[in-house]
C-alpha positions as CSV (number, residue, x, y, z in Angstrom):
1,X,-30.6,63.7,141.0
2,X,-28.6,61.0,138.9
3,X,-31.6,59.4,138.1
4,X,-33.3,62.8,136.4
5,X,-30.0,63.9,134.7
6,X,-30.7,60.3,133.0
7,X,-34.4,60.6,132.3
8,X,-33.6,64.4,130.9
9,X,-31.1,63.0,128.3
10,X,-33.6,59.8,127.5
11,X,-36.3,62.6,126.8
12,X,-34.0,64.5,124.9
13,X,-32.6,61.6,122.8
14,X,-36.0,60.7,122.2
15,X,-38.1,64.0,120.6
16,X,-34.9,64.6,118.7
17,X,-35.0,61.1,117.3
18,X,-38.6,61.4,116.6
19,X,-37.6,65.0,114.6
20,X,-34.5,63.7,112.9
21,X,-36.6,60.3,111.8
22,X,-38.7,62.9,109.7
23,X,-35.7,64.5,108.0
24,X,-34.2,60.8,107.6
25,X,-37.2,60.3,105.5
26,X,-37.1,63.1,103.6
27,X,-33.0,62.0,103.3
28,X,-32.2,65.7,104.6
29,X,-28.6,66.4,105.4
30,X,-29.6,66.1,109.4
31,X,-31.4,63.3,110.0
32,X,-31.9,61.0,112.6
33,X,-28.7,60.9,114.7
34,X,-28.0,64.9,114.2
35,X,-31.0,65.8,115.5
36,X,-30.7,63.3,118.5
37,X,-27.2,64.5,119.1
38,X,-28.4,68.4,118.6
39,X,-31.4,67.7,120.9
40,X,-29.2,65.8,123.9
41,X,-26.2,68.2,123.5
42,X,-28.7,70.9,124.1
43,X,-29.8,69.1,127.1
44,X,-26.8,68.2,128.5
45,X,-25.1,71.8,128.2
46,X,-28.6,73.6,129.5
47,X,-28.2,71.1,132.8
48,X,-24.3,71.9,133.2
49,X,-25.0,75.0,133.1
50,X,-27.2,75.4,135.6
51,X,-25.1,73.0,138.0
52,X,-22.1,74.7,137.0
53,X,-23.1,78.1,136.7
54,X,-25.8,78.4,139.6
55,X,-26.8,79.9,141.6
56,X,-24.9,83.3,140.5
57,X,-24.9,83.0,136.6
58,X,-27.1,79.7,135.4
59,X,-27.6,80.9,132.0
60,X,-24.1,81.5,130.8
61,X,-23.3,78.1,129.0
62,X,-26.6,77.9,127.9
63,X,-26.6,81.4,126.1
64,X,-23.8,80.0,123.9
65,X,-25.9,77.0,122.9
66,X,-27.2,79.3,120.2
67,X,-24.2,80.5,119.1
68,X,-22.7,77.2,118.1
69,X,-26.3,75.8,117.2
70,X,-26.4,79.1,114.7
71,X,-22.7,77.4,113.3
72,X,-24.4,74.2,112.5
73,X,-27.3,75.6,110.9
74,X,-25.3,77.7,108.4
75,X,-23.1,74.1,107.7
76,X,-26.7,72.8,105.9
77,X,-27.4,76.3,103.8
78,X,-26.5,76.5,100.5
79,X,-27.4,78.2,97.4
80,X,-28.5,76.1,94.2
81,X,-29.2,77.4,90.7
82,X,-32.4,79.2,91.5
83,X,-33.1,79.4,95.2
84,X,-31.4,78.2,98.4
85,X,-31.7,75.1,100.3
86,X,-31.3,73.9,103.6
87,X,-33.2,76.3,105.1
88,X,-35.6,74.5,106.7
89,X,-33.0,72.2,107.8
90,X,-31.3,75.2,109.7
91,X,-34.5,76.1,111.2
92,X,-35.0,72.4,112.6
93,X,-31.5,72.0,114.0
94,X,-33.1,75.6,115.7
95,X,-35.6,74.6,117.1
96,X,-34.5,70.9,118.1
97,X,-31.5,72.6,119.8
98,X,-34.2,74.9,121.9
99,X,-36.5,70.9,122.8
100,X,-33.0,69.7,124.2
101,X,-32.1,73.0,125.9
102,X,-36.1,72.6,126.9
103,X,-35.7,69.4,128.7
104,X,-32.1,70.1,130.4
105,X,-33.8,72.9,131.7
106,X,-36.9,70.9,133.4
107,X,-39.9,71.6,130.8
108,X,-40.8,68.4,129.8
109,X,-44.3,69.3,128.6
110,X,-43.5,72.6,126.8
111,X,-40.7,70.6,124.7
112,X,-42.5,67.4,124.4
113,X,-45.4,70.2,123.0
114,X,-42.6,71.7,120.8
115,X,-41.5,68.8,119.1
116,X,-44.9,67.5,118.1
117,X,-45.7,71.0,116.6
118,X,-42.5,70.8,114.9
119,X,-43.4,67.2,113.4
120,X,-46.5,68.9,112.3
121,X,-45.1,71.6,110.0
122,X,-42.2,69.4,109.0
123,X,-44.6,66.6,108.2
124,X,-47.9,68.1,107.2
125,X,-47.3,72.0,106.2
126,X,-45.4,70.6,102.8
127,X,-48.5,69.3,101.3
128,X,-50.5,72.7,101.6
129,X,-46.9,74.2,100.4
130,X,-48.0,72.4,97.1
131,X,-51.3,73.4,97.3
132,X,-50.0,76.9,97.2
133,X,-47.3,76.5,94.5
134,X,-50.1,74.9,92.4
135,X,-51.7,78.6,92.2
136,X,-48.4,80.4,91.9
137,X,-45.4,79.1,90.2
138,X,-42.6,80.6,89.0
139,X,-40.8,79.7,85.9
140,X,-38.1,81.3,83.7
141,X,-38.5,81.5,79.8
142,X,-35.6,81.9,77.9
143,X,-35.7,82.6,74.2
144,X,-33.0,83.3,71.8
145,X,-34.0,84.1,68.3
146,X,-33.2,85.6,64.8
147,X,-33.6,89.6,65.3
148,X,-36.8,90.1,63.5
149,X,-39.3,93.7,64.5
150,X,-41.7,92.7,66.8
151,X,-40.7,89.4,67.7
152,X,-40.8,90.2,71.6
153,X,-44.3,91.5,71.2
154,X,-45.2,88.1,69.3
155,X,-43.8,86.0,72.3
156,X,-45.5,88.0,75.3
157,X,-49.0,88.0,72.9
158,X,-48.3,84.0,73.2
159,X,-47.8,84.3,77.0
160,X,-50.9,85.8,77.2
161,X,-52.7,83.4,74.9
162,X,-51.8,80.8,77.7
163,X,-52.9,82.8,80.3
164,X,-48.9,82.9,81.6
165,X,-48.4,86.3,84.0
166,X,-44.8,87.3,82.8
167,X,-42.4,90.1,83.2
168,X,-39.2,90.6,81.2
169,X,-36.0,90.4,83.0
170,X,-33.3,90.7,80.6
171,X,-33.7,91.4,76.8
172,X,-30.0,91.2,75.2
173,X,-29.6,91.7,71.2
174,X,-26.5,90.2,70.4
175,X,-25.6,91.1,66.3
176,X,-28.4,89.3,64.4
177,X,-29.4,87.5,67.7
178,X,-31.9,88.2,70.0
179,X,-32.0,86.7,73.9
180,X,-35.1,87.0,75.9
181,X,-35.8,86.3,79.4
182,X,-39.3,86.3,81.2
């Protein structure tokens, strides 16, 4: 029994070190040892739960895995200028936490199977993400200007000329000043 509680955390320390090596690349704010330390905590707290807790409740430490994994993931969200980040950071830490909880729990193939697929969408998904933002980007225009009659219609009729899709978002006149946003 010594000898598996070992093996389990070797497994565990090793797909979440194969994860976090990916967002070490990528220098994401969990990298290699996070998601090792996500992935063996997981295991570790899955097993002690079902030693501690069995045979009447087995699953009661491990329910609470998610809670504190679900505090960690919010620690790497945050909001930038435009859009937020750290999203898919949150979403690793996630699933990394369910590979460890995977292996505590006995299902070596099912999270060895997880953590390739992970690799795979972490890995290779991002270059057909550019493929799509290739065909649909989203930029903002701002303008300011002198206010002149039919200015706005002169700058959408240049949009158009450059085959741009657009849609106003804020049109301020300001005194003698125009402000526009597409």
């Amino acid at each position: 029994m010594d000898y598996e509680i070992f093996v389990r955390l070797l497994l565990a320390a090793l797909w979440g070190g194969i994860v976090g090596a990916e967002r070490e690349y990528r220098s994401k704010s969990a990298g290699f040892r996070t998601m090792m330390m996500i992935s063996m905590g997981s295991c570790f707290f899955t097993m002690m739960s079902v030693l501690i807790g069995a045979p009447g409740n087995p699953d009661r430490i491990a329910s609470n895995i998610l809670t504190g994994i679900g505090f960690l993931g919010a620690g790497v969200i945050f909001r930038g200028e435009n859009r937020v980040n750290g999203i898919t950071t949150a979403a690793t830490i996630w699933a990394v936490a369910a590979v460890g909880m995977g292996i505590g729990a006995g299902h070596y193939f099912a999270s060895a199977s997880a953590s390739v697929l992970i690799l795979v969408v972490l890995a290779v998904l991002p270059y057909i993400e550019n493929v799509i933002d290739q065909f649909n980007q989203s930029k903002v225009y701002t303008i300011q200007c002198d206010f002149i009659e039919g200015k706005k219609l002169q700058y959408e009729h240049l949009l158009k000329e450059n085959n741009l899709k657009f849609r106003i978002t804020k049109e301020i006149k300001e005194g003698k000043n125009l402000n526009f946003t597409w």
